[in-house]
C-alpha positions as CSV (number, residue, x, y, z in Angstrom):
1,X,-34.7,-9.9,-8.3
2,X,-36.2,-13.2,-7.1
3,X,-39.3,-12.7,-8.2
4,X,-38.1,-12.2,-11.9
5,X,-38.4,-14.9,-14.4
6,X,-35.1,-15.3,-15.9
7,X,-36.9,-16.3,-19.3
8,X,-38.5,-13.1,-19.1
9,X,-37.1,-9.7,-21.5
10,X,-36.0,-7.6,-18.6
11,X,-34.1,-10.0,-17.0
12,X,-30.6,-9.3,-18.6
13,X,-31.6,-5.3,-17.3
14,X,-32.5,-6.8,-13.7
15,X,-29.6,-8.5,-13.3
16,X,-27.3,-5.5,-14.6
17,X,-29.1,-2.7,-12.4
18,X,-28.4,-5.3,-9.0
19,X,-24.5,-5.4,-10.1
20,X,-24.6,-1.9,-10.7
21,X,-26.4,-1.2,-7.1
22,X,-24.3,-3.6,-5.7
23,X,-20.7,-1.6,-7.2
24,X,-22.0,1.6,-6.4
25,X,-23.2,0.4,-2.5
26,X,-19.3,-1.3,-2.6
27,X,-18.1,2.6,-3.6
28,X,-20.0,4.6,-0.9
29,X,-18.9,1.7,2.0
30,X,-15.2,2.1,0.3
31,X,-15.5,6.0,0.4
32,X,-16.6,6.0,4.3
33,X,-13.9,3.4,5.0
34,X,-11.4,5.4,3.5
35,X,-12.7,8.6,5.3
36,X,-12.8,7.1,8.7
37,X,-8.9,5.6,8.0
38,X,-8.2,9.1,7.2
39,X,-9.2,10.7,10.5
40,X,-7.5,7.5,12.6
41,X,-4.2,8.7,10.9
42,X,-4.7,12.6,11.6
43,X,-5.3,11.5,15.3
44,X,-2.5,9.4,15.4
45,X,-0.1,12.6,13.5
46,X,-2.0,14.6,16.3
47,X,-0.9,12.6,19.2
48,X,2.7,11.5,17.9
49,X,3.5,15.3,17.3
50,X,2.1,16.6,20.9
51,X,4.4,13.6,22.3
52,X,7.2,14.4,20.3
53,X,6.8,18.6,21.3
54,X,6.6,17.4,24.8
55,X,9.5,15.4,24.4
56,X,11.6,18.0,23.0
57,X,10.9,20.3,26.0
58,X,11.5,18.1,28.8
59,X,14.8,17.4,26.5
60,X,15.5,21.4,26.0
61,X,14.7,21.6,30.4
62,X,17.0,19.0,31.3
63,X,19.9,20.3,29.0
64,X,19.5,23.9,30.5
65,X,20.2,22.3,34.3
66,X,22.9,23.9,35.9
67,X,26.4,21.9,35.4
68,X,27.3,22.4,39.4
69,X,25.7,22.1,42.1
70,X,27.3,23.5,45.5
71,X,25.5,21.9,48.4
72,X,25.9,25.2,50.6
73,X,25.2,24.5,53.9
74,X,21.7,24.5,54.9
75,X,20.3,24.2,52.0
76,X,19.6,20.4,52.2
């Protein structure tokens, strides 16, 4: 584009393919932003819902512990 001469008849067409290149590079970095947000968040959903499973099993194992314990001799 530098090497135009704005006085020159294809300037106006120079200047509106850059913006044009310049918008559509804007699109594609937007697109592969967007894309690489989207598998952060489907980690993170991953990760939160393994925790939360594991969390409800250690809660389902502790509320299945026996209520009374009888410390029968021997035994500790």
């Amino acid at each position: 584009m530098s090497l135009i001469d704005p006085d020159s008849k294809c300037y106006e067409e120079g200047v509106k393919l850059s913006q044009r290149i310049g918008q559509r590079i804007q699109e594609l970095d937007q697109r592969e932003w967007d894309f690489k947000m989207k598998q952060y968040k489907n980690r993170e959903d991953k990760e939160k819902a393994l925790i939360d499973a594991v969390r409800d099993i250690g809660v389902a194992q502790a509320n299945n512990q026996p209520k009374n314990v009888y410390n029968i001799k021997g035994w500790w």
